[in-house]
MMTF fields as JSON, N, C-alpha, C and O atoms, coordinates in Angstrom:
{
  "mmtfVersion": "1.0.0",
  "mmtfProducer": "UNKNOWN",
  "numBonds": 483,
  "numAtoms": 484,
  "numGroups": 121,
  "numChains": 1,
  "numModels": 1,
  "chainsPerModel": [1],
  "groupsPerChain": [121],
  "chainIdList": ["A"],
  "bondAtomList": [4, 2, 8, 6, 12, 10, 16, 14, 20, 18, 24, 22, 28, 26, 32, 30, 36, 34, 40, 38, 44, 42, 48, 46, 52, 50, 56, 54, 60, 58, 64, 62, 68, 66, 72, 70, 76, 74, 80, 78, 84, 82, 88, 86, 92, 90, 96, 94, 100, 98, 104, 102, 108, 106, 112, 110, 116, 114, 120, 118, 124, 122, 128, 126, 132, 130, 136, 134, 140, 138, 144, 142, 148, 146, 152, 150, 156, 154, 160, 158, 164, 162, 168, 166, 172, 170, 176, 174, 180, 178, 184, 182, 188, 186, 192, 190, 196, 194, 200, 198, 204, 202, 208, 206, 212, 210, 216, 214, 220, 218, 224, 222, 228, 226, 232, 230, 236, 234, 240, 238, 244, 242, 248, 246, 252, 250, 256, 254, 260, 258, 264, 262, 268, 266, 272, 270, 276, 274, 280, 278, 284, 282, 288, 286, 292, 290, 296, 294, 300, 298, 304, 302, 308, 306, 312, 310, 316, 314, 320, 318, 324, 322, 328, 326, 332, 330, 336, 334, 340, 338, 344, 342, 348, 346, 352, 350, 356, 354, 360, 358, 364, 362, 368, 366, 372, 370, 376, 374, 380, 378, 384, 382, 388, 386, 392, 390, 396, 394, 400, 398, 404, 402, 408, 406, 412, 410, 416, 414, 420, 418, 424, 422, 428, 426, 432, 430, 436, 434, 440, 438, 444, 442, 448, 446, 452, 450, 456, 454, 460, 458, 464, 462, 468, 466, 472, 470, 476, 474, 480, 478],
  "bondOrderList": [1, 1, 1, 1, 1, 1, 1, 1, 1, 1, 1, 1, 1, 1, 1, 1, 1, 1, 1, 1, 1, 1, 1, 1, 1, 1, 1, 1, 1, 1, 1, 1, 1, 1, 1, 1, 1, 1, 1, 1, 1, 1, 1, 1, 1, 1, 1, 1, 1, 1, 1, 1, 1, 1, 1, 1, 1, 1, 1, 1, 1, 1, 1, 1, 1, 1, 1, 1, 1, 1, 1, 1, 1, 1, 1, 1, 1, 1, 1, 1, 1, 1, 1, 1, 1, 1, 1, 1, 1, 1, 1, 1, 1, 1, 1, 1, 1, 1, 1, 1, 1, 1, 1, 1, 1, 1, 1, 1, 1, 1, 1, 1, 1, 1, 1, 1, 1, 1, 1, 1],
  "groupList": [{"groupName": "UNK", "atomNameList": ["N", "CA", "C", "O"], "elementList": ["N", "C", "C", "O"], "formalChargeList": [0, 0, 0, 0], "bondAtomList": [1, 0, 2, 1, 3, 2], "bondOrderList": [1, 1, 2], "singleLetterCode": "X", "chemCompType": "L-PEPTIDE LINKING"}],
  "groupTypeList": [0, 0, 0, 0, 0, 0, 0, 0, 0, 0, 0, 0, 0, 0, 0, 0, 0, 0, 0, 0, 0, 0, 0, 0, 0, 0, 0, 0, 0, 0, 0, 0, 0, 0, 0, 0, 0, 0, 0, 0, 0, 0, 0, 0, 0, 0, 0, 0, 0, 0, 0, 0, 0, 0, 0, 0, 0, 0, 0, 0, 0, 0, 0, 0, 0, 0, 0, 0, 0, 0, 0, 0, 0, 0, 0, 0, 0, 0, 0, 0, 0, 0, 0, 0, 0, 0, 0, 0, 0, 0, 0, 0, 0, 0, 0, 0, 0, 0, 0, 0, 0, 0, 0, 0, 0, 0, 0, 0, 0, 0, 0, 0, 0, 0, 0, 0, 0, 0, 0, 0, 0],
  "groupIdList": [1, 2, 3, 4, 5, 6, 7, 8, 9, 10, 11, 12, 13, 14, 15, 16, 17, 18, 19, 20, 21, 22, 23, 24, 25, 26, 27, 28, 29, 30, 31, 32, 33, 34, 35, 36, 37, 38, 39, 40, 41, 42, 43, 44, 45, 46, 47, 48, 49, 50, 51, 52, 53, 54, 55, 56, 57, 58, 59, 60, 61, 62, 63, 64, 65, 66, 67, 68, 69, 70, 71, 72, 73, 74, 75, 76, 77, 78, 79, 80, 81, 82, 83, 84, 85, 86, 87, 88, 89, 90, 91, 92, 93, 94, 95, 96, 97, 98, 99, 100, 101, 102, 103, 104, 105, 106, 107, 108, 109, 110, 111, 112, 113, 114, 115, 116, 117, 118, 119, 120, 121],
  "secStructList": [7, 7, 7, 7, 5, 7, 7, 7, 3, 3, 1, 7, 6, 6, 2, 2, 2, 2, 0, 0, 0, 0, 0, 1, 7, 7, 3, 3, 7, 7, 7, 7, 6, 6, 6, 1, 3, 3, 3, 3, 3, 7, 1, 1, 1, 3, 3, 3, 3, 3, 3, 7, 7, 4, 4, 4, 4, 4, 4, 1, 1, 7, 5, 7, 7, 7, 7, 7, 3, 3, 1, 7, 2, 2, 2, 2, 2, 2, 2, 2, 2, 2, 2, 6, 7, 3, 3, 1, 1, 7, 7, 7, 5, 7, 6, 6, 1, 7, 5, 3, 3, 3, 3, 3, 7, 6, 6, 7, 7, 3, 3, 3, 3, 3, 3, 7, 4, 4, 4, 6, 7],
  "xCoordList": [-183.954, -184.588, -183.656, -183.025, -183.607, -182.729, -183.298, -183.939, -183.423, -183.294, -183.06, -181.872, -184.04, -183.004, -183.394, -182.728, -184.262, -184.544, -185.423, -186.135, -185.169, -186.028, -186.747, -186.11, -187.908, -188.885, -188.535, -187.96, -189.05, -188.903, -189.402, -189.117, -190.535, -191.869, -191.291, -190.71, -191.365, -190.757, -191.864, -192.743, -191.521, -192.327, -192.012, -192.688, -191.012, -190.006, -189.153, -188.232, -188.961, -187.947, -186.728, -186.214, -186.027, -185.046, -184.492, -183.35, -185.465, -184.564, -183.98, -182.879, -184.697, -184.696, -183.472, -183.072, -182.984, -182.354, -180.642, -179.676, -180.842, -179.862, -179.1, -177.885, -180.374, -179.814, -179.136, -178.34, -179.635, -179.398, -177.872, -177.106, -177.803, -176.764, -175.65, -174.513, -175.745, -175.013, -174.471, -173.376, -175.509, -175.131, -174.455, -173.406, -175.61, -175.022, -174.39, -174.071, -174.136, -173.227, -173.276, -172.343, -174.425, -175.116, -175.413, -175.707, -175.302, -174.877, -176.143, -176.646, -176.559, -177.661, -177.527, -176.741, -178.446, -178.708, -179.611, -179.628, -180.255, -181.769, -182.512, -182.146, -183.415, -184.092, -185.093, -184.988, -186.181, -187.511, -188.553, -189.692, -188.19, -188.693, -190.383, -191.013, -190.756, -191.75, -192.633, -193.845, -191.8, -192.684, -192.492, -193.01, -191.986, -191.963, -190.917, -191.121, -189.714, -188.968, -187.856, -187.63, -186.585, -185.223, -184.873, -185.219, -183.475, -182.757, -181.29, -180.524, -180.881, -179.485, -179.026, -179.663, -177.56, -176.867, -176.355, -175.568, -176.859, -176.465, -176.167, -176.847, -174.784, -173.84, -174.914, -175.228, -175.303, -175.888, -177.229, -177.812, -178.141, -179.508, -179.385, -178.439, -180.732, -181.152, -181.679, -182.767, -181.517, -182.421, -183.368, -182.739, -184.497, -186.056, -186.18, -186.051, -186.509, -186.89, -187.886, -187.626, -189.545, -190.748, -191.662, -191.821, -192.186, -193.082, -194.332, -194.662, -195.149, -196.296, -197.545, -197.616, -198.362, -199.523, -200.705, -200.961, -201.387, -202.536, -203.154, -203.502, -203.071, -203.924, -203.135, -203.813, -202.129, -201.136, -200.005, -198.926, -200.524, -199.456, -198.853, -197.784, -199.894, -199.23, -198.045, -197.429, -197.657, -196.531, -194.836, -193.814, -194.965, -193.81, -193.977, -195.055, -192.321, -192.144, -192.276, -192.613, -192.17, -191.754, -190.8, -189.8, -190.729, -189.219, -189.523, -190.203, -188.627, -188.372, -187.72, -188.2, -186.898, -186.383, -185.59, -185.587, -184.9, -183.797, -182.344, -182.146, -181.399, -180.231, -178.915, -178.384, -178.139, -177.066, -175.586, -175.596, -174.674, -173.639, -172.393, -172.168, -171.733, -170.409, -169.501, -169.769, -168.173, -167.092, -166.793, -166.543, -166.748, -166.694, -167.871, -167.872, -168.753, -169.948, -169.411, -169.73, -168.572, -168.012, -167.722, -168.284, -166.7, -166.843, -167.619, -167.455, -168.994, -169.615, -170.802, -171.322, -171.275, -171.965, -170.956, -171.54, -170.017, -169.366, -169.99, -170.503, -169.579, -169.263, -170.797, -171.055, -171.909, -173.233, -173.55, -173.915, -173.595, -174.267, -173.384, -173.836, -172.203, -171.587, -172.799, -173.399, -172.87, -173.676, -175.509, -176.37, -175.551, -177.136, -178.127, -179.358, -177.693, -178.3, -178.74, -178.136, -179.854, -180.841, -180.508, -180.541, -180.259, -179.826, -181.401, -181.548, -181.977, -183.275, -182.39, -182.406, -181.554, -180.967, -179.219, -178.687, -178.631, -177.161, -176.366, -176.562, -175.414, -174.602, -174.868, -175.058, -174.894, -175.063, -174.542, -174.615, -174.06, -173.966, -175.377, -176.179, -175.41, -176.74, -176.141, -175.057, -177.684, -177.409, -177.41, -177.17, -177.536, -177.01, -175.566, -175.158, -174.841, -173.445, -173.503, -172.473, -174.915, -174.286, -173.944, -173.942, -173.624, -173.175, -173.716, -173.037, -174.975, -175.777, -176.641, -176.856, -177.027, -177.743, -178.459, -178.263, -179.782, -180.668, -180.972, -180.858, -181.294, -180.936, -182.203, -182.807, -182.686, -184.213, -183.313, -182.175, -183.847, -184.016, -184.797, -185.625, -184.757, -185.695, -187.338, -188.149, -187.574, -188.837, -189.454, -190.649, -188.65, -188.464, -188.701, -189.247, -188.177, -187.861, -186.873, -186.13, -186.653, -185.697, -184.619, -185.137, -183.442, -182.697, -181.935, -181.367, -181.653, -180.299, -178.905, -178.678, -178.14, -176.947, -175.943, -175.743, -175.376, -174.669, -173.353, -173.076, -172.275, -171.189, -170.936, -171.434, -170.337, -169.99, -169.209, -168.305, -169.437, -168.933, -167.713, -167.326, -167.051, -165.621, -164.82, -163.629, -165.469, -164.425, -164.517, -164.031, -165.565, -166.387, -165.738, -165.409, -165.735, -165.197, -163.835, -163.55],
  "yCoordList": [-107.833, -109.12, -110.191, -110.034, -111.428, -112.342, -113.594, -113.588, -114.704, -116.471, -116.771, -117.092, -117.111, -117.791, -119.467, -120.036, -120.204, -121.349, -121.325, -120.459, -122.775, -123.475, -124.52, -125.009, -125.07, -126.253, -127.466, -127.407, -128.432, -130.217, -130.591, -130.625, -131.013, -131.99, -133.135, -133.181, -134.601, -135.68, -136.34, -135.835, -137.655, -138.935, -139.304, -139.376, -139.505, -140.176, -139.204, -139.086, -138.138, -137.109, -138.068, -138.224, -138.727, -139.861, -140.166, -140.08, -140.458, -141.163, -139.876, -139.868, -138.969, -137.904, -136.813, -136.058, -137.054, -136.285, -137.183, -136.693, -138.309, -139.726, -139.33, -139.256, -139.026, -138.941, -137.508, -137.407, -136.443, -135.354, -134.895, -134.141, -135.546, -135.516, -136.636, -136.184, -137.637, -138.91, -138.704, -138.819, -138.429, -138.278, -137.18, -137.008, -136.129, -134.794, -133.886, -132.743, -134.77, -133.921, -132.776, -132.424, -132.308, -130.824, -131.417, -132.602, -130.318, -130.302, -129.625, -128.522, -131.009, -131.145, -129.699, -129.502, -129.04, -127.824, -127.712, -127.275, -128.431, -128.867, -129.723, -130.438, -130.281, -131.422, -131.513, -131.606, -131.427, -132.017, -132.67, -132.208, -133.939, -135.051, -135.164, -135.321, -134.901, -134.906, -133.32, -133.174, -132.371, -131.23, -132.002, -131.394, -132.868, -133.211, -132.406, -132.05, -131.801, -130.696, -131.113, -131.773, -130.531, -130.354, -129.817, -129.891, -128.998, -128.063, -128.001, -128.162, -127.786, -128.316, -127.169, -126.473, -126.737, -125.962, -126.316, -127.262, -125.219, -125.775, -124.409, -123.806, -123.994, -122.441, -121.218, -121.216, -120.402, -119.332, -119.519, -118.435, -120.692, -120.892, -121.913, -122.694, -122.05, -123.814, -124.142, -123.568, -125.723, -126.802, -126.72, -126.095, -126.873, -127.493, -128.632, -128.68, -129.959, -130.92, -130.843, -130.511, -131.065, -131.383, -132.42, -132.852, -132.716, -133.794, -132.985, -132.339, -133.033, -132.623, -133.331, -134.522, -132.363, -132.783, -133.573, -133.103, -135.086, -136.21, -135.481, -136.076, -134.234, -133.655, -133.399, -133.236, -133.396, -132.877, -133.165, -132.574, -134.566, -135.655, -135.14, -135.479, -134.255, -133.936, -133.13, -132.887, -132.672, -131.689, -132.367, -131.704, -133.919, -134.552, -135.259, -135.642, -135.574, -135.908, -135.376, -136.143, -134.383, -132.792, -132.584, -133.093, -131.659, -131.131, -129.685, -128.811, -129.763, -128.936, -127.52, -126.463, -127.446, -126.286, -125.554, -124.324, -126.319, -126.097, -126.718, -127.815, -125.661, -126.19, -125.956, -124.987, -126.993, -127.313, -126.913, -126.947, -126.628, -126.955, -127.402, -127.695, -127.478, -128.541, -128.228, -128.008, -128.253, -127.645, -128.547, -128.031, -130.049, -131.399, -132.247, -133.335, -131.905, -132.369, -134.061, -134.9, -134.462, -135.67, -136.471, -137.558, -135.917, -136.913, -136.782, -137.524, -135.537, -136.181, -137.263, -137.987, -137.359, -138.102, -139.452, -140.357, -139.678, -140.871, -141.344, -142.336, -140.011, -140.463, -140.986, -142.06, -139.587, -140.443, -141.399, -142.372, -141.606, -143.137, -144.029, -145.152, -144.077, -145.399, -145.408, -146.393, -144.4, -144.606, -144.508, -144.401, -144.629, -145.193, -143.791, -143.775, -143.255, -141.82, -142.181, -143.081, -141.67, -141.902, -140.375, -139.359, -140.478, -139.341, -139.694, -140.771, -138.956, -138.735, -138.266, -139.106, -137.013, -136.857, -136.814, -136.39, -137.464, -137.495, -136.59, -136.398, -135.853, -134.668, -134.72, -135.749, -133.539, -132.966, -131.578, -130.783, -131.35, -130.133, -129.381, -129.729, -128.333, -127.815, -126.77, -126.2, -126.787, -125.894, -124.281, -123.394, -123.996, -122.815, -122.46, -121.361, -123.714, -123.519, -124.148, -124.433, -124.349, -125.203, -126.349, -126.979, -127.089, -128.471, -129.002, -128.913, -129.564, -130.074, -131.299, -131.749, -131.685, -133.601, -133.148, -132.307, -134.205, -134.165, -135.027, -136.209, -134.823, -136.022, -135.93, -134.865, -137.228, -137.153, -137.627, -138.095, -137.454, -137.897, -139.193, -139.771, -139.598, -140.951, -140.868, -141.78, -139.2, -139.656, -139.029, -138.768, -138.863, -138.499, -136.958, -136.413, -136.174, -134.561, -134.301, -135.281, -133.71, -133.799, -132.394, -131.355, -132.328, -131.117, -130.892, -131.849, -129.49, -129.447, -129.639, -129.301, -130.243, -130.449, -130.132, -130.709, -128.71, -128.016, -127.734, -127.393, -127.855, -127.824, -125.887, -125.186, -125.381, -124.106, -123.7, -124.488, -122.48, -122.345, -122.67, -123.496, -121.623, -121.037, -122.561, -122.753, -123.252, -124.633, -126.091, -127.222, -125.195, -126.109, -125.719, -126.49, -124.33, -123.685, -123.758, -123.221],
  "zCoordList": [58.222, 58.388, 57.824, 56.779, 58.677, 58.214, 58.285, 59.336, 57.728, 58.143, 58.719, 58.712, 60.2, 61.043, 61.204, 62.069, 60.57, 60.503, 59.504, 58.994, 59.284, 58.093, 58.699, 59.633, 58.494, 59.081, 57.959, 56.872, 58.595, 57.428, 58.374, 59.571, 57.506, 58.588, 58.223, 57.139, 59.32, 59.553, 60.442, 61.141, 60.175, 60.485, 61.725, 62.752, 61.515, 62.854, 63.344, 62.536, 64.673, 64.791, 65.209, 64.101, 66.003, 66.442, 64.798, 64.348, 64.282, 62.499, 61.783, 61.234, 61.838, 61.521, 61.526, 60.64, 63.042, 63.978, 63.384, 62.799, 63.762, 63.037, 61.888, 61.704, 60.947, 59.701, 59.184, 58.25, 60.002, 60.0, 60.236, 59.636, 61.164, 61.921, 61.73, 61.598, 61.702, 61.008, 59.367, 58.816, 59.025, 57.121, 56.759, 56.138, 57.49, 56.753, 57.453, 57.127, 58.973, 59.539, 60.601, 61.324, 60.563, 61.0, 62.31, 62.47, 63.473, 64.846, 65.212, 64.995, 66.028, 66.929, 68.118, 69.044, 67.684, 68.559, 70.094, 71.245, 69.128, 70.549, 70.659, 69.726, 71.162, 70.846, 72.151, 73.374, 71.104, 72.227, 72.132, 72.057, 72.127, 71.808, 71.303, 70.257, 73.353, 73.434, 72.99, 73.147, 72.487, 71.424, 69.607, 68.67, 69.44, 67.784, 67.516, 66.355, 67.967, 67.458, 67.812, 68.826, 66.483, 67.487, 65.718, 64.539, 67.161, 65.802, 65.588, 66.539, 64.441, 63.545, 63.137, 62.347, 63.75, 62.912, 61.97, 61.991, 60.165, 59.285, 58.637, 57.807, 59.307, 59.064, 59.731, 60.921, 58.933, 59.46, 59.395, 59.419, 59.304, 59.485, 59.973, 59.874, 60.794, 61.089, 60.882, 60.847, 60.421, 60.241, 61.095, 61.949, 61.591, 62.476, 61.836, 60.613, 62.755, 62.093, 62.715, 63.871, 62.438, 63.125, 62.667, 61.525, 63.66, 63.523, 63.548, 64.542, 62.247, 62.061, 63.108, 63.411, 63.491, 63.854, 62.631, 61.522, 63.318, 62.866, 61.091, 60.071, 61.358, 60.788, 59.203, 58.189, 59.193, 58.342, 58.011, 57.975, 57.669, 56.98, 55.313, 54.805, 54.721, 53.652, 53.691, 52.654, 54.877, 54.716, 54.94, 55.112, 54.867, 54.725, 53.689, 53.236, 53.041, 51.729, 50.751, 49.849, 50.473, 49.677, 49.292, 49.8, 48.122, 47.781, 48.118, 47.579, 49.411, 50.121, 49.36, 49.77, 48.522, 47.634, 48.551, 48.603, 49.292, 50.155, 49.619, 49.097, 49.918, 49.434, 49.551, 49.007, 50.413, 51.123, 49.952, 48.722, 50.686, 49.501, 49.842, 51.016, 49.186, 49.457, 48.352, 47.17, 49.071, 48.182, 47.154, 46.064, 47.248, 46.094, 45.989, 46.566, 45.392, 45.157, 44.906, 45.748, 43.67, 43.376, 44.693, 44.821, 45.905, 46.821, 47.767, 48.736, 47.78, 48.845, 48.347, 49.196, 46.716, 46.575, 46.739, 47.335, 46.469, 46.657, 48.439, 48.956, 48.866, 50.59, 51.192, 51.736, 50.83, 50.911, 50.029, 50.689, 49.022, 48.694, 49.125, 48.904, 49.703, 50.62, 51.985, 52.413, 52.321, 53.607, 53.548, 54.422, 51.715, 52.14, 51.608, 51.597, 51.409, 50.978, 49.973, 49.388, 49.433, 48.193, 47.726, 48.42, 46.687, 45.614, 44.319, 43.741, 44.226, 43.493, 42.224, 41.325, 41.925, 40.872, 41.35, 42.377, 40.083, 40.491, 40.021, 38.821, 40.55, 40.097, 38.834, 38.187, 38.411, 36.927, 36.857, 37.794, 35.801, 35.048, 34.607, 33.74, 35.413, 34.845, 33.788, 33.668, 32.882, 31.342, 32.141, 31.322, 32.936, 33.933, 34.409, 34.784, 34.303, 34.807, 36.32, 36.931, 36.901, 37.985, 38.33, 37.273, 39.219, 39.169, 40.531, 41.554, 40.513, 41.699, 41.349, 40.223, 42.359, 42.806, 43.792, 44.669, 43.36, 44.828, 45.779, 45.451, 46.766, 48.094, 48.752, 48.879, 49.246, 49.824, 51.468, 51.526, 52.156, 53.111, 54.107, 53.403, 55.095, 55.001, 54.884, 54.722, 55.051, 54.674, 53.354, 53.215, 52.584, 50.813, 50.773, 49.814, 52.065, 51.693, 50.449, 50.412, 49.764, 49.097, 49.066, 49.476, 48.693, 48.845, 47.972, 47.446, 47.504, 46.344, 47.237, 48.399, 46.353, 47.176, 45.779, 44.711, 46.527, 45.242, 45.564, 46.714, 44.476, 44.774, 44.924, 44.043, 45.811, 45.715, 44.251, 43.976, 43.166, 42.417, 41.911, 41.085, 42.764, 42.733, 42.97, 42.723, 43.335, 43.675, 42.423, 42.441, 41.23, 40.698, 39.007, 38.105, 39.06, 37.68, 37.166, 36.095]
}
């Protein structure tokens, strides 16, 4: 058994899809508008972005406990907060040894955004 997608309920799929793809880069897989859905390769899993059904507005704006990583944590927070990215927590040294920041998205999902070890030690 393996991961093959992850869900993030969203407000707006178009802003969504934008930011997904604009900010963080990850390659628009599919998209269907009119189902609330489209999907992002992000390495060996995918992103789902969905638009929740009337009923189930609580399931956007969450901390998602999902988490991206990046070989220089230092310049990609440089690179996103030039372009507008809301960082909830800013790189840190964790009392664990890791070195990660968290990033909401536009509709305040939030994500770890961790530098890979070996590039960090």
């Amino acid at each position: 058994m393996q991961i093959a997608y992850i869900n993030i309920f969203v407000s707006d799929l178009e802003r969504a899809t934008r930011f997904y793809e604009e900010k963080l880069g990850l390659k628009l897989e599919y998209a269907s508008p009119e189902h609330g859905y489209a999907s992002l390769s992000a390495g060996n899993v995918r992103l789902g972005i969905a638009v929740p059904g009337p009923d189930k507005p609580e399931l956007i704006g969450r901390h998602t406990g999902v988490g991206l990583v990046v070989p220089d944590l230092e310049a990609e927070h440089a690179r996103l907060s030039e372009m507008g990215v809301t960082f909830t927590t800013p790189p840190t040294k964790q009392p664990w040894g890791g070195f990660m920041a968290l990033i909401a998205d536009p509709d305040g999902n939030i994500f770890y955004l961790d530098q890979i070890a070996a590039a960090h030690s």
